[in-house]
Chimera marker file (.cmm) of the C-alpha trace (Angstrom):
<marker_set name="trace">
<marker id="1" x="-17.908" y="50.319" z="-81.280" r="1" g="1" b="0" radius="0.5"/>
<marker id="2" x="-19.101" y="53.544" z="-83.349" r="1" g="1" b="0" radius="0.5"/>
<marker id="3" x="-18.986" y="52.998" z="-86.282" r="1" g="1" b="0" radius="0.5"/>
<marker id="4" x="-18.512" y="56.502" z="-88.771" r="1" g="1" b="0" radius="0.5"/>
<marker id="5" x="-21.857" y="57.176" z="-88.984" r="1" g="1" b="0" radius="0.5"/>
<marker id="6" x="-22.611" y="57.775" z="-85.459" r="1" g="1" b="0" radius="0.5"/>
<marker id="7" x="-24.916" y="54.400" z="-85.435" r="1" g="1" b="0" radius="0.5"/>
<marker id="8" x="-24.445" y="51.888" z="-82.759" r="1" g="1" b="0" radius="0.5"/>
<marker id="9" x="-22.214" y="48.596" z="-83.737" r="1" g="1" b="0" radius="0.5"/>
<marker id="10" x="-25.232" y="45.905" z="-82.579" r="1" g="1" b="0" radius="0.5"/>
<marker id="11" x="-22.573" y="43.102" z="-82.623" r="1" g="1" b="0" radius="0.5"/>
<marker id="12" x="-20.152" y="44.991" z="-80.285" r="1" g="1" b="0" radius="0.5"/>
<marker id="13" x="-22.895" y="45.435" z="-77.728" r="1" g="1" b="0" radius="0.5"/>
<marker id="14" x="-23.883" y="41.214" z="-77.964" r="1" g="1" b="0" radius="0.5"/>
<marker id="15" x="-21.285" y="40.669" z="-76.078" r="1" g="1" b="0" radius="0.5"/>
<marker id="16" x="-22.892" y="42.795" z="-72.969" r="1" g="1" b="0" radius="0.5"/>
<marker id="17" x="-26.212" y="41.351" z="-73.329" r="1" g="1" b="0" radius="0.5"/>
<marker id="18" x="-27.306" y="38.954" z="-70.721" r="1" g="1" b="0" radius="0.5"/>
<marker id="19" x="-29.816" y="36.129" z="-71.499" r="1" g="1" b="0" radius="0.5"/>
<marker id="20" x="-33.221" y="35.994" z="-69.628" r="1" g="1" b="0" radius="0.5"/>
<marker id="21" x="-32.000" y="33.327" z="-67.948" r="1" g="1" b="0" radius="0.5"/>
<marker id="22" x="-29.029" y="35.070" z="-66.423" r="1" g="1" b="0" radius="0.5"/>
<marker id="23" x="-31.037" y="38.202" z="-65.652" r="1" g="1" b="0" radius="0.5"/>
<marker id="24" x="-33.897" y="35.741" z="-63.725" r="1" g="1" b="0" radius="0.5"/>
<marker id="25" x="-30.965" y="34.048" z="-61.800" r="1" g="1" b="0" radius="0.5"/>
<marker id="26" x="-28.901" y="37.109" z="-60.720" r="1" g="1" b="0" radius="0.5"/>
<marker id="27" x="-32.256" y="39.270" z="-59.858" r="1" g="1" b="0" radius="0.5"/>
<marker id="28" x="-34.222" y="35.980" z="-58.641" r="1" g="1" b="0" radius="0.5"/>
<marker id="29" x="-31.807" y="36.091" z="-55.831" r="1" g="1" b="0" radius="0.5"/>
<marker id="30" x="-33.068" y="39.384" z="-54.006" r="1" g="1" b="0" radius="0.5"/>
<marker id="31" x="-35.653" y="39.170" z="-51.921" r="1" g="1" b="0" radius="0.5"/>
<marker id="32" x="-39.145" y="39.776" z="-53.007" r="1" g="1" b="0" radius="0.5"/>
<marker id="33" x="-40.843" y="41.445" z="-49.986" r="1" g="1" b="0" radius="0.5"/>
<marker id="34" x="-37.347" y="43.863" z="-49.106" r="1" g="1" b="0" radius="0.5"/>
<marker id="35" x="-36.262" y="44.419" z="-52.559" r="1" g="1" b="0" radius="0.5"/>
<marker id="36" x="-37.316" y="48.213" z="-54.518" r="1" g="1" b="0" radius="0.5"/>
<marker id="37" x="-36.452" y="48.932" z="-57.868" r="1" g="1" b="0" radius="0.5"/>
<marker id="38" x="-33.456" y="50.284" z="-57.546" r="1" g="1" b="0" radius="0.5"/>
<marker id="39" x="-32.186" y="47.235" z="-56.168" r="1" g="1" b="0" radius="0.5"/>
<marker id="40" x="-33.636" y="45.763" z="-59.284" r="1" g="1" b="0" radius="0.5"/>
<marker id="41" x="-31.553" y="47.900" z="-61.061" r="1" g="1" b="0" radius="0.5"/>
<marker id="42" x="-28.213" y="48.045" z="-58.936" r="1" g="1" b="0" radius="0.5"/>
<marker id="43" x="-28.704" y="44.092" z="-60.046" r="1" g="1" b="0" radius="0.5"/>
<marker id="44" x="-28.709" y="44.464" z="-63.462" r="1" g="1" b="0" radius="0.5"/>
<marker id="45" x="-26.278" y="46.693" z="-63.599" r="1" g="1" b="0" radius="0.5"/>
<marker id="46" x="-24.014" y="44.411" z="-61.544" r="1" g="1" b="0" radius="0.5"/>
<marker id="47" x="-24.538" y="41.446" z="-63.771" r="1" g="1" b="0" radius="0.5"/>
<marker id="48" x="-23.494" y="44.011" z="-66.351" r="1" g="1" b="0" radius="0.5"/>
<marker id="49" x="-20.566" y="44.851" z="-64.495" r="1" g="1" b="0" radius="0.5"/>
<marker id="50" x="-19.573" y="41.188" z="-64.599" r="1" g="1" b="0" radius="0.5"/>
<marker id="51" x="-20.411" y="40.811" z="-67.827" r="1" g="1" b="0" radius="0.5"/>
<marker id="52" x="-17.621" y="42.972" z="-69.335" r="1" g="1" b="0" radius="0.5"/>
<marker id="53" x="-14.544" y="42.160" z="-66.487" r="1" g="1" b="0" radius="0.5"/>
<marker id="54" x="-12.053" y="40.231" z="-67.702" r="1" g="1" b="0" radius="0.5"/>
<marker id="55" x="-12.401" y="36.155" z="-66.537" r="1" g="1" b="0" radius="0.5"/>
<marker id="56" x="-8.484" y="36.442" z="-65.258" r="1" g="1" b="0" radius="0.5"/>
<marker id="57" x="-9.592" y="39.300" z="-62.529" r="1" g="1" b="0" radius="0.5"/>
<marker id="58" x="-12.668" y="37.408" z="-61.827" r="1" g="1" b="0" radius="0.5"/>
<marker id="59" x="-10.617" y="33.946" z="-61.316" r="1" g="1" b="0" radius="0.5"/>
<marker id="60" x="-8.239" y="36.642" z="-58.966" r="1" g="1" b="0" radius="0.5"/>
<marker id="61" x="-10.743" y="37.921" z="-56.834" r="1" g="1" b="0" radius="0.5"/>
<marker id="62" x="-12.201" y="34.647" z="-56.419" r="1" g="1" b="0" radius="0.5"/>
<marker id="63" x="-8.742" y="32.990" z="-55.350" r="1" g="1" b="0" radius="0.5"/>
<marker id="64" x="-8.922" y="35.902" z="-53.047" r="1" g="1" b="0" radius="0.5"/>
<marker id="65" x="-12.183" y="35.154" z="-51.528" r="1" g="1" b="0" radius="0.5"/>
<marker id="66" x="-11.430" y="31.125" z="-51.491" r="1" g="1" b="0" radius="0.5"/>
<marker id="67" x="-8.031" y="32.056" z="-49.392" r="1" g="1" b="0" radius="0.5"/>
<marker id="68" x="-10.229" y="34.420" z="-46.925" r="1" g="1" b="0" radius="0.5"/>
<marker id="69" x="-13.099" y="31.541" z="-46.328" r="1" g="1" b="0" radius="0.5"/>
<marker id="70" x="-10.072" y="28.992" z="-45.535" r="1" g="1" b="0" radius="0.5"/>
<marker id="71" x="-8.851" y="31.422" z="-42.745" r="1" g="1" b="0" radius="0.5"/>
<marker id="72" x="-11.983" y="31.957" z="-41.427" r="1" g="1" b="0" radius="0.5"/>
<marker id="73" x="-12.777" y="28.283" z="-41.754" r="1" g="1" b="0" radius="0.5"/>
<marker id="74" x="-8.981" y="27.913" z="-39.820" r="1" g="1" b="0" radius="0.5"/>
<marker id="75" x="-9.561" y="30.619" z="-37.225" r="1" g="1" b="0" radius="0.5"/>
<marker id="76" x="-13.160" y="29.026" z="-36.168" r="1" g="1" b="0" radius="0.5"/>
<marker id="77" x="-11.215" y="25.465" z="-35.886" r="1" g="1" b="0" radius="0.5"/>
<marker id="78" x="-8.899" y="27.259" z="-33.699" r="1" g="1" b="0" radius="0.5"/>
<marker id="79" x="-11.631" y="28.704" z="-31.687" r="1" g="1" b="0" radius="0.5"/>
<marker id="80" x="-13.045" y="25.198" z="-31.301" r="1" g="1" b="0" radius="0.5"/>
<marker id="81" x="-9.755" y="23.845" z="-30.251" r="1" g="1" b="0" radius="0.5"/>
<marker id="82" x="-8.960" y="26.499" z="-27.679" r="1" g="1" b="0" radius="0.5"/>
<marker id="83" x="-12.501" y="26.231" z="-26.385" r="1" g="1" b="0" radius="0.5"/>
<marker id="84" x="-11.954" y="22.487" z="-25.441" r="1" g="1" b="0" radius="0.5"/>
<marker id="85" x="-8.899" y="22.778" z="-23.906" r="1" g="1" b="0" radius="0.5"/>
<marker id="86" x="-10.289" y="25.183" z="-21.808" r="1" g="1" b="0" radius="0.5"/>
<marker id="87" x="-13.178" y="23.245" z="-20.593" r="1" g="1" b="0" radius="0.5"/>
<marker id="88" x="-10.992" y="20.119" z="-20.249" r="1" g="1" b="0" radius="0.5"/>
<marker id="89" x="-8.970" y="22.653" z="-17.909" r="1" g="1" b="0" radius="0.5"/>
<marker id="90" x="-11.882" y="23.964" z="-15.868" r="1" g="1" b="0" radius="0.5"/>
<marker id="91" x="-13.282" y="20.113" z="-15.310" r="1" g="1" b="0" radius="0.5"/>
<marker id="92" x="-10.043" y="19.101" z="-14.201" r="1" g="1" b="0" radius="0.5"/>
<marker id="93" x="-9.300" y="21.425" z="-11.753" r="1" g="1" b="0" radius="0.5"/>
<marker id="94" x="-12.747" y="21.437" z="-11.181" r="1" g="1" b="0" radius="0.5"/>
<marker id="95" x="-11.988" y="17.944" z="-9.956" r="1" g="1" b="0" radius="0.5"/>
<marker id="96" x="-9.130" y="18.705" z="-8.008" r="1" g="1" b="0" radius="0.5"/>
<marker id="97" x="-10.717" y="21.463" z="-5.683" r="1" g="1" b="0" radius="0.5"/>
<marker id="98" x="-13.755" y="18.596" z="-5.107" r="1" g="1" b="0" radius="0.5"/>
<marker id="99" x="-10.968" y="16.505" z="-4.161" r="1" g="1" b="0" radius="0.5"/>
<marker id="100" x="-9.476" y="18.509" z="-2.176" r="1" g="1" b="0" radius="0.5"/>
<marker id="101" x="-12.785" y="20.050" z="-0.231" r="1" g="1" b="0" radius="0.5"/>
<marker id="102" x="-13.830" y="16.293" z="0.060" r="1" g="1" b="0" radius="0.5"/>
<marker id="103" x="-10.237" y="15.465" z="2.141" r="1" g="1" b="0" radius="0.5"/>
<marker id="104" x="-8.844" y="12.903" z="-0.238" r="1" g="1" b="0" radius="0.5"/>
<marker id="105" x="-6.671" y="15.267" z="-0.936" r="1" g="1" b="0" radius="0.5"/>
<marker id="106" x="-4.102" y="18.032" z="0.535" r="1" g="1" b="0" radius="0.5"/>
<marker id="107" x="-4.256" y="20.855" z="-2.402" r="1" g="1" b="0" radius="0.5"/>
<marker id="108" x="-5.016" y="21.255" z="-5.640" r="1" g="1" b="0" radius="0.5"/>
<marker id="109" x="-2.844" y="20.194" z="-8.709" r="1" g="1" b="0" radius="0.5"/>
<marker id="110" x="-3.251" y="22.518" z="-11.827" r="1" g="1" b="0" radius="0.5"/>
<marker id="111" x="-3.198" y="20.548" z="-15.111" r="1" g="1" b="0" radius="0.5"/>
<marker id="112" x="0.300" y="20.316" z="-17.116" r="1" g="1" b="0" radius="0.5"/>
<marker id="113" x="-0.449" y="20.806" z="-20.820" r="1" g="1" b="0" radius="0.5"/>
<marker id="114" x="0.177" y="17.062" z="-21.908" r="1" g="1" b="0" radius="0.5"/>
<marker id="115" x="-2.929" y="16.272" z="-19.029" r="1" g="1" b="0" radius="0.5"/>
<marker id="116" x="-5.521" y="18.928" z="-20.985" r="1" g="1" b="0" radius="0.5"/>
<marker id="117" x="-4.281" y="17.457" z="-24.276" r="1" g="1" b="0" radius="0.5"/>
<marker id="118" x="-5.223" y="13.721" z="-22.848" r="1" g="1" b="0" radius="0.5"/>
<marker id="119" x="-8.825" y="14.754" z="-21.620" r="1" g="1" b="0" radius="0.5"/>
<marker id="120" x="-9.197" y="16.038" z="-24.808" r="1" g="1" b="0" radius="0.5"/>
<marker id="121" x="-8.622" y="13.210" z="-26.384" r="1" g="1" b="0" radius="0.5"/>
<marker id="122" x="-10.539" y="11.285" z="-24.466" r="1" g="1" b="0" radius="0.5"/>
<marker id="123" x="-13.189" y="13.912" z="-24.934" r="1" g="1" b="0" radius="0.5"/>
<marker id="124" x="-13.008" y="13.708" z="-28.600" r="1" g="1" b="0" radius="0.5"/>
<marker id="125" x="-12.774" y="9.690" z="-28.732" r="1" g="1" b="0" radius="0.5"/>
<marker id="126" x="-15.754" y="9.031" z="-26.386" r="1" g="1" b="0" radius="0.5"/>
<marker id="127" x="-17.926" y="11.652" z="-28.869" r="1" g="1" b="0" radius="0.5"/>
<marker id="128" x="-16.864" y="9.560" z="-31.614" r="1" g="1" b="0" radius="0.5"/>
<marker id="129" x="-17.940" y="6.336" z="-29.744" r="1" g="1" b="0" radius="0.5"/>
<marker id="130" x="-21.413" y="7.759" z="-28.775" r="1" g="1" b="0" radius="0.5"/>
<marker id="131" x="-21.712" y="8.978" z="-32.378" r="1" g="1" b="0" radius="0.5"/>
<marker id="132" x="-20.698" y="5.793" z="-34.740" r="1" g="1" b="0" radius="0.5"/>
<marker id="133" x="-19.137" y="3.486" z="-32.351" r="1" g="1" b="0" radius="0.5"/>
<marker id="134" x="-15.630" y="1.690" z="-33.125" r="1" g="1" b="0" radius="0.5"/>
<marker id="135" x="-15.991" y="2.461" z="-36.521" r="1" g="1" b="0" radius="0.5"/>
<marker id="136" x="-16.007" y="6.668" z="-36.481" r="1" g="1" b="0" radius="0.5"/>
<marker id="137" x="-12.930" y="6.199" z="-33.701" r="1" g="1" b="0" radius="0.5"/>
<marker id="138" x="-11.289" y="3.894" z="-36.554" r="1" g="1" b="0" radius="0.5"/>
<marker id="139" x="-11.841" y="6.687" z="-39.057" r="1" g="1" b="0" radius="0.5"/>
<marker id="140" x="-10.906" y="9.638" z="-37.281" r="1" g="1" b="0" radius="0.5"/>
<marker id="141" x="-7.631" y="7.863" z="-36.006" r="1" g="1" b="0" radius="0.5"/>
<marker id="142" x="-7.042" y="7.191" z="-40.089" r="1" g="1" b="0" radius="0.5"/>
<marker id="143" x="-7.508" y="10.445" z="-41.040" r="1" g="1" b="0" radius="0.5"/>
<marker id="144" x="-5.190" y="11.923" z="-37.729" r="1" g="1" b="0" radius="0.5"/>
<marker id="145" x="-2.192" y="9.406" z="-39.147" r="1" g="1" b="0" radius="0.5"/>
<marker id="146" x="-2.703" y="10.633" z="-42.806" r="1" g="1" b="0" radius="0.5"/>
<marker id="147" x="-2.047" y="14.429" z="-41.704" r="1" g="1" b="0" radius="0.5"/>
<link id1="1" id2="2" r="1" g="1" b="0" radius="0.2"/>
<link id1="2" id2="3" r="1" g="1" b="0" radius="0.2"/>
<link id1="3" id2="4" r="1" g="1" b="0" radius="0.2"/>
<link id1="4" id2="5" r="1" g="1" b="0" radius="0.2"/>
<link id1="5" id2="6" r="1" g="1" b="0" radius="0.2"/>
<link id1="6" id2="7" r="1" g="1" b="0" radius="0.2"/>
<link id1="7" id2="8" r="1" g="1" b="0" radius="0.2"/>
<link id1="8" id2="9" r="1" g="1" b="0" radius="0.2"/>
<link id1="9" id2="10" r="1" g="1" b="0" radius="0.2"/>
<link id1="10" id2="11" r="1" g="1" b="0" radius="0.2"/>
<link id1="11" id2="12" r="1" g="1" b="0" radius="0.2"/>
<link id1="12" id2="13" r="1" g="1" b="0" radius="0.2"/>
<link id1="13" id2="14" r="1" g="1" b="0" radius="0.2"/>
<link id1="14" id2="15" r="1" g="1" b="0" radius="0.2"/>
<link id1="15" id2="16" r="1" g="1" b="0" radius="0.2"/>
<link id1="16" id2="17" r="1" g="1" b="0" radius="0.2"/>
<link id1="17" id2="18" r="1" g="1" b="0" radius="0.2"/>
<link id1="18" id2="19" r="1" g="1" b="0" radius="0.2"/>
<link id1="19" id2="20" r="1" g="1" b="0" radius="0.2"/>
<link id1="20" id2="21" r="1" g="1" b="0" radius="0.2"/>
<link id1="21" id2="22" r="1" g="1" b="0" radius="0.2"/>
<link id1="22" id2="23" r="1" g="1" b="0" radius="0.2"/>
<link id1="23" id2="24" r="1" g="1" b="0" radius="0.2"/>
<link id1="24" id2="25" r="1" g="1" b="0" radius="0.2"/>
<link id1="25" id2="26" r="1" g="1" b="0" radius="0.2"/>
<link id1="26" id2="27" r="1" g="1" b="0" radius="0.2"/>
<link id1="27" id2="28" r="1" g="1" b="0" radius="0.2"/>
<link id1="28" id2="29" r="1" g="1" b="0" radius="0.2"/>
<link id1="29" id2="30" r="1" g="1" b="0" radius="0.2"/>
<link id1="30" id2="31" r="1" g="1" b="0" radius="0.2"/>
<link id1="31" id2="32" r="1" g="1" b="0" radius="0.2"/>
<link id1="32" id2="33" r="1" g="1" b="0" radius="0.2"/>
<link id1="33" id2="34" r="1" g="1" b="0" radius="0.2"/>
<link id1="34" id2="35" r="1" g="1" b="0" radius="0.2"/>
<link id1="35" id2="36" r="1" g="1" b="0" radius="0.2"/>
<link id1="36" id2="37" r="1" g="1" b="0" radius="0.2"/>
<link id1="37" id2="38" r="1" g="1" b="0" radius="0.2"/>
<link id1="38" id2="39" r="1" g="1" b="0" radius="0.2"/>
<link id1="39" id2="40" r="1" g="1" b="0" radius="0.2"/>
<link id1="40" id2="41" r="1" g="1" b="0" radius="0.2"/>
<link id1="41" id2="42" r="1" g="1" b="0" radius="0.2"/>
<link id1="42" id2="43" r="1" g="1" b="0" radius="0.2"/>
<link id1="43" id2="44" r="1" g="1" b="0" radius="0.2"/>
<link id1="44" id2="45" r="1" g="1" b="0" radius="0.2"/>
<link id1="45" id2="46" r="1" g="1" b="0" radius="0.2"/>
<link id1="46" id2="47" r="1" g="1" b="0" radius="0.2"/>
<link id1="47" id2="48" r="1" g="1" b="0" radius="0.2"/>
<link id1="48" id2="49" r="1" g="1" b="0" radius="0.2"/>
<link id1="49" id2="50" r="1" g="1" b="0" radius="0.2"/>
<link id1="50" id2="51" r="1" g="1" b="0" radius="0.2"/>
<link id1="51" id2="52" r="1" g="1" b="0" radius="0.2"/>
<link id1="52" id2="53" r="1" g="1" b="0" radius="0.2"/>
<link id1="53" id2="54" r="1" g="1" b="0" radius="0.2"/>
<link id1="54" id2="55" r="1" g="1" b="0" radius="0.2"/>
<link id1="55" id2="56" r="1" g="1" b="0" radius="0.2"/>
<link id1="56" id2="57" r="1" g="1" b="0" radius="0.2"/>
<link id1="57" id2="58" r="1" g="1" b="0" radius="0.2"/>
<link id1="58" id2="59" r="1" g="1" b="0" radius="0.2"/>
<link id1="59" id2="60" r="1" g="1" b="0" radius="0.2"/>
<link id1="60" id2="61" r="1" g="1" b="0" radius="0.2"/>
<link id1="61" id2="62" r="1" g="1" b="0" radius="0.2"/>
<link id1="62" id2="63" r="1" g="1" b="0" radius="0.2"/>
<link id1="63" id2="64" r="1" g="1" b="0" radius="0.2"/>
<link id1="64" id2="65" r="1" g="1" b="0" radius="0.2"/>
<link id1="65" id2="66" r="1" g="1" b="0" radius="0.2"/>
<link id1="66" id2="67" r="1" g="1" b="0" radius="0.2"/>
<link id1="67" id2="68" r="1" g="1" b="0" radius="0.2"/>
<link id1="68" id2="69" r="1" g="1" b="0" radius="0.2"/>
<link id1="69" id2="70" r="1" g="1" b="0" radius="0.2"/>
<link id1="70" id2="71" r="1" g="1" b="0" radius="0.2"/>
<link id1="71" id2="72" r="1" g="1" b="0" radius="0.2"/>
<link id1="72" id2="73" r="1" g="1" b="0" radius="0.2"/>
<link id1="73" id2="74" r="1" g="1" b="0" radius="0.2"/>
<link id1="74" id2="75" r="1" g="1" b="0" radius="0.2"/>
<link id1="75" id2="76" r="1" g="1" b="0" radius="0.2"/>
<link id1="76" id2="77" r="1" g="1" b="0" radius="0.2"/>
<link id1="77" id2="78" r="1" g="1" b="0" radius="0.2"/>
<link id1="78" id2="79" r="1" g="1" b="0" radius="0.2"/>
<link id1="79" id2="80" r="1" g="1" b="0" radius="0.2"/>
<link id1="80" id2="81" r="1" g="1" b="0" radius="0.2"/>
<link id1="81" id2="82" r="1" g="1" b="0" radius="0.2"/>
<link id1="82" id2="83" r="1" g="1" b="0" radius="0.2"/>
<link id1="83" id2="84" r="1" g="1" b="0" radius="0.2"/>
<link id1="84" id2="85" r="1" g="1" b="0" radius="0.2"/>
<link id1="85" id2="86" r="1" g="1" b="0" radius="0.2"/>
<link id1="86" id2="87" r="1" g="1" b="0" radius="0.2"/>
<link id1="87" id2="88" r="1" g="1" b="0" radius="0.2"/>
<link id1="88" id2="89" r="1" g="1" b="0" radius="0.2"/>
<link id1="89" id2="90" r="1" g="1" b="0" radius="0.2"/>
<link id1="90" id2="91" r="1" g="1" b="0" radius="0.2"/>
<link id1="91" id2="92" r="1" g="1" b="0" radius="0.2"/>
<link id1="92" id2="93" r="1" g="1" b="0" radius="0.2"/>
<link id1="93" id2="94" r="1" g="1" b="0" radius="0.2"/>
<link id1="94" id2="95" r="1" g="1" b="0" radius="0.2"/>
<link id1="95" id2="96" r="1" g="1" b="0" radius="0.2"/>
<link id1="96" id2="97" r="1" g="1" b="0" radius="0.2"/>
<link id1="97" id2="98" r="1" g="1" b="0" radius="0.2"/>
<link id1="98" id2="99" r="1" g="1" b="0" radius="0.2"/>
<link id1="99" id2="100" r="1" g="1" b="0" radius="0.2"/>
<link id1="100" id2="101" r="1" g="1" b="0" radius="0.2"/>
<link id1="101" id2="102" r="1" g="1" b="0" radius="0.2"/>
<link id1="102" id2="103" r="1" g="1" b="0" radius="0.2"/>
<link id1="103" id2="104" r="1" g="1" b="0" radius="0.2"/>
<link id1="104" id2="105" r="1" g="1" b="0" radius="0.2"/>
<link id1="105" id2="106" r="1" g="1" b="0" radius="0.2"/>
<link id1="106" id2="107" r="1" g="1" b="0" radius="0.2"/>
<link id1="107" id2="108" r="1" g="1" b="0" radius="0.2"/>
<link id1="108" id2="109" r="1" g="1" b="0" radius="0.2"/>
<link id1="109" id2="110" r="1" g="1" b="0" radius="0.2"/>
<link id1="110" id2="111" r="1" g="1" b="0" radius="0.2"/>
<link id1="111" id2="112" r="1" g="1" b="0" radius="0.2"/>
<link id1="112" id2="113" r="1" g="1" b="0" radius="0.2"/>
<link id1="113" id2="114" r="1" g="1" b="0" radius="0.2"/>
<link id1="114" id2="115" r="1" g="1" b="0" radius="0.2"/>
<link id1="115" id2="116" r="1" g="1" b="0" radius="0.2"/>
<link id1="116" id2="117" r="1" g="1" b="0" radius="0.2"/>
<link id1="117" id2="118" r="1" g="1" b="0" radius="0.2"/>
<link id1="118" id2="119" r="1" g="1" b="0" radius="0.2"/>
<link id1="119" id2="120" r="1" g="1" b="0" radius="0.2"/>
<link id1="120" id2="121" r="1" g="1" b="0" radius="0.2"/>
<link id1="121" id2="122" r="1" g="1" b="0" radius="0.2"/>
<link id1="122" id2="123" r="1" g="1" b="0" radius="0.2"/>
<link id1="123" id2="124" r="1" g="1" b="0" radius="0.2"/>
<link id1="124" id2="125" r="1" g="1" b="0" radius="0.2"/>
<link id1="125" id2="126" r="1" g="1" b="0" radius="0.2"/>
<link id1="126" id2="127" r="1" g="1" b="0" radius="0.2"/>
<link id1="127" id2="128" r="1" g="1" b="0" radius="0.2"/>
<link id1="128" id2="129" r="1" g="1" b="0" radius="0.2"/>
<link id1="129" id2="130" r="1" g="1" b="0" radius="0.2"/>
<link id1="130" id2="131" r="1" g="1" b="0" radius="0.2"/>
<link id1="131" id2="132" r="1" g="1" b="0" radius="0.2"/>
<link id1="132" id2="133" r="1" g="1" b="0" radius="0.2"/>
<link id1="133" id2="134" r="1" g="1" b="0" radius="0.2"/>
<link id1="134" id2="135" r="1" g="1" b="0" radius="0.2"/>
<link id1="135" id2="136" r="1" g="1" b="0" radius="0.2"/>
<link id1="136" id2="137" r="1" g="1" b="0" radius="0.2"/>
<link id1="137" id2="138" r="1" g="1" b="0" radius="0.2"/>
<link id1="138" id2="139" r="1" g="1" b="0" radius="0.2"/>
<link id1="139" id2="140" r="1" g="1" b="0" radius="0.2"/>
<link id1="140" id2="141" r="1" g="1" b="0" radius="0.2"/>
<link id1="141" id2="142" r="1" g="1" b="0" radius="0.2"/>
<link id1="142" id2="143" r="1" g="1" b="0" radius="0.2"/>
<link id1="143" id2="144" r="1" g="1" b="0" radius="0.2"/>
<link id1="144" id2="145" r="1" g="1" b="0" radius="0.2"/>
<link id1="145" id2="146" r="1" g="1" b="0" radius="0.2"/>
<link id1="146" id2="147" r="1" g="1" b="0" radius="0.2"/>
</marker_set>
């Protein structure tokens, strides 16, 4: 990079330049009212900092952050899924003590696991029915027998 003299190789240091388009995009995307000048500045010198690592730890990192947005995205599902079971509980036995206080029926039966996963179902396929009609049941079922 130094060259004998003590000057400065120019072509060595092309590779760290960034255009003015690169600089606009990667310091466009702080906000004007919160951002100082040393933000400014911690942004250039990021886009520096990306600049000179290697693509191969970038394309790493990335995988990383790709694997850690699908668990997320998997632990939210699960959420979801959890969450409807246990409202399809609560209605259900909800249900049952009605029942029950109404005198159709002697005590209350707490839902087996194959019951929740039915009103579920049902929950699920009459969503789909209000939503698109036949035709979003048709597709969901499609995409449930691919998996």
């Amino acid at each position: 990079m130094m060259e004998e003299s003590g000057e400065i190789d120019q072509d060595a240091l092309d590779e760290y330049n960034f255009s003015e388009d690169e600089e606009e995009a990667f310091v466009g995307s702080l906000d004007p009212e919160t951002s100082t000048a040393a933000d400014v500045a911690m942004a250039r010198r990021d886009l520096a900092q990306l600049r000179r690592t290697p693509v191969d730890i970038l394309e790493r990192e990335l995988d990383e952050l790709k694997r850690h947005v699908a668990l997320h995205k998997s632990q939210i599902g699960d959420a979801k899924a959890k969450s409807k079971a246990g409202e399809a509980k609560r209605r259900i036995i909800k249900e049952e003590v009605k029942a029950v206080k109404d005198g159709s029926k002697k005590r209350v039966f707490f839902p087996k696991r194959h019951e929740i996963k039915r009103r579920v179902a049902e929950q699920t396929f009459d969503e789909l029915q209000g939503r698109g009609g036949k035709h979003m049941v048709d597709k969901y079922l499609e995409r449930k027998r691919n998996r």
